[in-house]
ROVOKOL-625596 format. One record per residue (C-alpha): x, y, z; residue in three letters. Coordinates in steps of 0.05 Angstrom, whole numbers, plus 5000, padded with zeros to 4 digits. Layout:
<sites>
XYZALA ...
</sites>
This chain:
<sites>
201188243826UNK 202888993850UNK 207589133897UNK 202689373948UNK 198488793943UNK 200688223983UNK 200487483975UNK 193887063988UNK 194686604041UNK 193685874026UNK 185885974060UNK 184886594019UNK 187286183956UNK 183085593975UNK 176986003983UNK 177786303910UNK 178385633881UNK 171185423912UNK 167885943889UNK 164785813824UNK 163986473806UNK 172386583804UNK 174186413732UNK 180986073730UNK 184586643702UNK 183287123751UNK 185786623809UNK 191486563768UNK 191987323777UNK 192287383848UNK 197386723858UNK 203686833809UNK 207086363777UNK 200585973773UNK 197585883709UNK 190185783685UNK 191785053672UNK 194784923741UNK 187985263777UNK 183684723732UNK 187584163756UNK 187784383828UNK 180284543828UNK 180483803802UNK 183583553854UNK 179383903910UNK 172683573876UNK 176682883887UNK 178282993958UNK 171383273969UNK 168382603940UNK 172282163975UNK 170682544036UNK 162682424026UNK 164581654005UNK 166781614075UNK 162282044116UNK 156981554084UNK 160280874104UNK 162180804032UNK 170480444014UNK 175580954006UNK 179180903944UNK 185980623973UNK 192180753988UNK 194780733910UNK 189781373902UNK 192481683961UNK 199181623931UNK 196581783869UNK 193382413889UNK 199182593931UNK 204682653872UNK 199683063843UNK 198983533885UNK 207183553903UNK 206183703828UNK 203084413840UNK 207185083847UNK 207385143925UNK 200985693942UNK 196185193899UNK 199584613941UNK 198784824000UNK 190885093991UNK 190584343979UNK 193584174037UNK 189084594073UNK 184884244048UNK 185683544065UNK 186483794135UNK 180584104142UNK 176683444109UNK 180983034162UNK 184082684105UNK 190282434149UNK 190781814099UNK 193182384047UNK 196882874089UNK 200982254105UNK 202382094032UNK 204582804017UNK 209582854068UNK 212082244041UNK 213382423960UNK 212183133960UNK 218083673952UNK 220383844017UNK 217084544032UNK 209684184012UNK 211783534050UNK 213384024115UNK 206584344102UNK 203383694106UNK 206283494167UNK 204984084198UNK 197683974184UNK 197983294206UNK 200183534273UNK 194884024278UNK 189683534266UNK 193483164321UNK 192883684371UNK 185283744356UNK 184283004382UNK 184382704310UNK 186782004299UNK 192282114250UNK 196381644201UNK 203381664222UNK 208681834167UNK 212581224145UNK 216381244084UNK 215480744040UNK 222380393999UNK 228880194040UNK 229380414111UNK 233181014129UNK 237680564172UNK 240980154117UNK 244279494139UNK 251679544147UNK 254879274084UNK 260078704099UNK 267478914097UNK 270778844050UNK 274678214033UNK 282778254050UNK 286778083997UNK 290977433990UNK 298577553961UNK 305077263938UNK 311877493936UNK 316877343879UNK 320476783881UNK 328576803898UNK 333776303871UNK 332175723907UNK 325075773879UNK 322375993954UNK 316276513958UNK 311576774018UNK 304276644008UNK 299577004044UNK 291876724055UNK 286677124079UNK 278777084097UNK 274877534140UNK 274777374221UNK 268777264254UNK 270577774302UNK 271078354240UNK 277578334237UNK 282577814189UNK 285277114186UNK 291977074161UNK 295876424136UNK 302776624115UNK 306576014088UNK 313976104069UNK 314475514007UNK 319475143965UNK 318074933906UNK 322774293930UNK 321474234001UNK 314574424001UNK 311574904063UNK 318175084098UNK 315375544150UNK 307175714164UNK 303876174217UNK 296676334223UNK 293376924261UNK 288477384269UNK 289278104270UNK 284178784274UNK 283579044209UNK 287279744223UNK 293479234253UNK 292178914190UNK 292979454146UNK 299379514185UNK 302178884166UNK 300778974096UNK 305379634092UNK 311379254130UNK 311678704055UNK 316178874008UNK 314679273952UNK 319679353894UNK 327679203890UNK 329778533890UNK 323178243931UNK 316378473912UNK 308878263932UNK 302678243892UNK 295578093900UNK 292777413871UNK 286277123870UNK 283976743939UNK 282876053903UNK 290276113864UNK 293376233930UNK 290275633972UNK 292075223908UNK 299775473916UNK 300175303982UNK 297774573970UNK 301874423904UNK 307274653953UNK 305674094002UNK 305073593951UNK 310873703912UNK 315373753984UNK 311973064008UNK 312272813936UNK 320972923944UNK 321372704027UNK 320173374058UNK 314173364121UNK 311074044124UNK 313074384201UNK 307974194257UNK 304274864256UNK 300974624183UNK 295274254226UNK 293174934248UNK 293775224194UNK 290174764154UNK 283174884205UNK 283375604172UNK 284875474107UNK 280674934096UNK 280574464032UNK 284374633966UNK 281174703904UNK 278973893873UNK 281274243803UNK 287474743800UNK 284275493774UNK 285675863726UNK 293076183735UNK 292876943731UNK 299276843685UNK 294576733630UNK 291477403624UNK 297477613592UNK 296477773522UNK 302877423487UNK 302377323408UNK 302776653385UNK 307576993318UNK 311477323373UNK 312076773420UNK 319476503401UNK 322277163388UNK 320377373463UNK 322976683491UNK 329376773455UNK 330777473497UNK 330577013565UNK 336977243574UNK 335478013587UNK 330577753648UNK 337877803692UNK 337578593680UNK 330778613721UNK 332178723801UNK 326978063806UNK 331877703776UNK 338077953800UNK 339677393858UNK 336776843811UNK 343476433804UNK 345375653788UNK 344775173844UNK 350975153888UNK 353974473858UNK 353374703791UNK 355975393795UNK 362175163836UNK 364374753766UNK 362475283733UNK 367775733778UNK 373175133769UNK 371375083703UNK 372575923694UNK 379575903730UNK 381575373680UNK 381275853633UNK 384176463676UNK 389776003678UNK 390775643610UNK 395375813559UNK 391775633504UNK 388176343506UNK 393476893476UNK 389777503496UNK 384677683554UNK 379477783502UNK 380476963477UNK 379476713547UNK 373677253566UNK 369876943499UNK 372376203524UNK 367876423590UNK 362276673561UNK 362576023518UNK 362975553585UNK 356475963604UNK 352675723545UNK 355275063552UNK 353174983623UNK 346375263616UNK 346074653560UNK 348074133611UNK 344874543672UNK 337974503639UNK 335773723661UNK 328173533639UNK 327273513716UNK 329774313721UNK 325874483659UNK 319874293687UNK 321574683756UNK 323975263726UNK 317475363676UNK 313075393733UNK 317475963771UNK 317676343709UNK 309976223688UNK 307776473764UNK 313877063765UNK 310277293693UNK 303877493736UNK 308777863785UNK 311478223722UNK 305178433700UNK 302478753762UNK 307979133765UNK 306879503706UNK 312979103672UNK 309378733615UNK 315678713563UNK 319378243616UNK 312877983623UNK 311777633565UNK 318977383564UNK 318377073631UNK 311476693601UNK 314276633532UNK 321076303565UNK 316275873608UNK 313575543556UNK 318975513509UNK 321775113581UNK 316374653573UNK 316674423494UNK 324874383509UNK 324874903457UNK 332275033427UNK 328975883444UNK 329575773517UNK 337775703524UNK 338176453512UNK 334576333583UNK 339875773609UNK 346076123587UNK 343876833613UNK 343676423684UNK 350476243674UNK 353976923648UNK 349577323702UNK 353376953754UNK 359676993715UNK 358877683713UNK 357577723783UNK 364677353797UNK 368377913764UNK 364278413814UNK 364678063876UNK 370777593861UNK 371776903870UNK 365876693923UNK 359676483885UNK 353476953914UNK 349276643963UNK 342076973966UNK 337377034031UNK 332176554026UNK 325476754045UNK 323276874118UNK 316076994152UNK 313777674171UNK 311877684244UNK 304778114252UNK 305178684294UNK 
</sites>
C-alpha cells in the first residue's frame, strides 16, 4: 500500500470480499499484512454466516452454540481489518448469538469490536445476547486461610517443653492451646484462646528463637499426641492435670487412637554409622540446647560431695591426679545415674530434641541426639559417652560457678497479647 493511499475501512474491506469479481490477491493488496490464504478463509466464513442467516430467516435450527464458538475462534483467528469486516458482518445479519461469542474468545481489540457492534444493534431495538464468559467466574471464591502452625519448644533439664496447638477460629481468626508439660508430671500449666490473626502473628514473634530455648513447627496430629502422652504419663505417676484442661480439652478435641509418625524419623542416620554417632553423646553439652541439661538435684549433690572428697583427699599428689579422679567420678555416676526407668525417659527427650536439631539447620548434633536415643533404648554400652558427658558438663560448670549446683528456669506460659 502507498503512502497516499489510506486504509480500507472494515465496510470497504467487506464489500471487496463479496464481490466475486475481486480475486483474493488483489484484496490482499489493498489490506496489508493479509495474505491470499487469509481472504479465502474469511470469504469462507462470510458464506457460513450468510447460510446460517437464511437457515433462520426460513424457520430452519441454527447450528448451536458449539458453531458459534467455533466460528468465533476463527474469526479472532484473522489479522484485525479481515476480523473486523467480519464483524461487520454479523452485525449487519443480526447475528448477536456470534457477536457474543467473539467478545468472549477473541483478542481484545476484535472482542471490543464485537461489543461495540453488539451495542449498536442494541440501540437499533435488536434483542441482543448478553456477553457472559464462559469458565470460572471473575469473582473467584475466597480461598480459606491458611492453617496456623502448631509448635514445640526444646525441652530443659527437668524434661519440661511448651506445646502450642492451633486450628483455625470460626471467627477467621486462631485457636490457641498452649500447654506447658513434664514429661513426669504431665500438663503442668494449659491456657486456651483465641486471637485475630495479625495479634496472632504477634504472639508468634514474642517465642523464643535460638540460645538456650528454641521453637519449631511440628505437625498438628504430633502435637495433640504430645500433649496427651503428657497427661498420661503425669496421671500414670500421681500428677492431676490443672483445672483449666477441661477447657482446653473442648478445643482440642480427641487425640490420635494410634500415636503418628514422629518427625524424628525423617532424619537420615546410617545404620553403619549409628554407634559411632551415639558414642559422641558427650559433645551434645557444647550445643546452647543443651547447655542447662544437668543431673537431677539428688544425684548431682553426691556427685558435689563426692567431688570435695577428692578436693580434699590426700591420696591425690598433684592437682592433675585428683582433676582425672573427677572426671572419673563423672563416668562413674553417669553409670549408676542411668536407671532402666531414666533410660527410657531420657530416649524420648533426646528422640523429640533430634527433630528440634534438625529444623534448625543442626543435623550433625542431630543424628547424635537420635543415634544416642536409641543407643538409650537397647542399654547400649555407646550411650555412656551420653551419661558421663551429663556428669562432667556439670562438673565443669562447678569450677565456673563454684560450689552451688546450677538450677535452670523451668518452662513458663506465654501470655497472648
Amino acid at each position: 500500500m502507498t503512502q497516499n493511499q489510506t486504509e480500507p475501512t472494515a465496510a470497504e474491506i467487506l464489500s471487496l470480499l463479496r464481490d466475486p469479481s475481486q480475486n483474493a490477491e488483489s484484496i490482499a493488496s489493498r489490506c496489508e499484512p493479509c495474505t491470499p490464504e487469509q481472504i479465502a478463509r474469511t470469504r469462507e466464513l462470510l458464506t457460513r454466516i450468510a447460510a446460517e442467516q437464511t437457515a433462520a430467516g426460513a424457520g430452519l435450527e441454527p447450528e448451536g452454540d458449539a458453531s458459534f464458538e467455533q466460528v468465533a475462534r476463527e474469526v479472532g483467528s484473522l489479522p484485525e481489518p479481515l476480523a473486523f469486516a467480519v464483524v461487520r458482518a454479523a452485525s449487519e445479519g443480526k447475528r448477536s448469538p456470534l457477536l457474543a461469542h467473539v467478545a468472549i474468545v477473541a483478542p481484545k481489540a476484535i472482542a471490543k469490536e464485537a461489543k461495540r457492534e453488539l451495542q449498536h444493534l442494541k440501540q437499533m431495538g435488536v434483542q441482543v445476547q448478553e456477553v457472559r464468559p464462559k469458565g470460572e467466574p471473575v469473582m473467584k471464591p475466597v480461598p480459606p486461610p491458611e492453617a496456623p502452625p502448631c509448635l514445640v519448644s526444646s525441652i530443659d533439664a527437668y524434661g519440661e517443653r511448651g506445646i502450642w496447638w492451633t486450628r483455625p477460629a470460626q471467627s477467621g481468626g486462631v485457636d490457641v492451646v498452649q500447654a506447658v508439660v513434664s514429661d513426669v508430671k504431665g500438663v503442668l500449666a494449659v491456657d486456651a484462646f483465641s486471637l485475630p490473626r495479625r495479634n496472632f502473628r504477634e504472639f508468634l514473634r514474642k517465642l523464643p528463637r535460638g540460645g538456650m530455648v528454641t521453637v519449631t513447627e511440628v505437625p498438628k496430629d504430633h502435637a495433640r499426641y504430645l500433649i496427651a502422652a503428657a497427661e498420661e504419663e503425669g496421671v500414670r505417676n500421681g500428677f492431676s492435670p490443672p483445672p483449666s484442661y477441661i477447657e482446653a480439652l473442648q478445643i482440642l478435641g480427641p487425640a490420635p487412637l494410634t500415636p503418628p509418625r514422629s518427625p524424628s524419623e525423617m532424619i537420615d542416620l546410617p545404620a553403619d554409622k549409628e554407634a559411632e554417632l551415639a558414642a559422641q553423646g558427650g559433645t551434645l553439652f557444647s550445643d546452647p540446647l543443651f547447655s542447662a541439661w544437668i543431673p537431677e538435684e539428688e544425684e548431682l549433690r553426691g556427685f558435689v560431695l563426692k567431688l570435695d572428697e577428692i578436693s580434699v583427699s590426700q591420696l591425690y599428689l598433684s592437682d592433675e591426679q585428683k582433676k582425672e579422679a573427677m572426671y572419673q567420678a563423672a563416668s562413674d555416676a553417669g553409670d549408676a545415674y542411668f536407671t532402666p526407668q531414666r533410660r527410657t525417659r531420657y530416649a524420648k527427650r533426646l528422640f523429640e530434641m533430634a527433630h528440634v536439631l534438625r529444623m534448625e539447620n543442626r543435623i550433625d548434633p542431630a543424628r547424635i541426639a537420635l543415634a544416642v536415643s536409641r543407643a538409650l533404648g537397647r542399654d547400649d554400652p555407646a550411650s555412656k559417652s551420653f551419661g558421663r558427658g551429663l556428669f562432667v558438663h556439670a562438673l565443669e560448670q562447678r569450677f565456673a560457678r563454684g560450689r552451688q549446683p546450677p538450677r535452670p528456669a523451668s518452662s513458663a506460659i506465654i501470655r497472648p497479647p
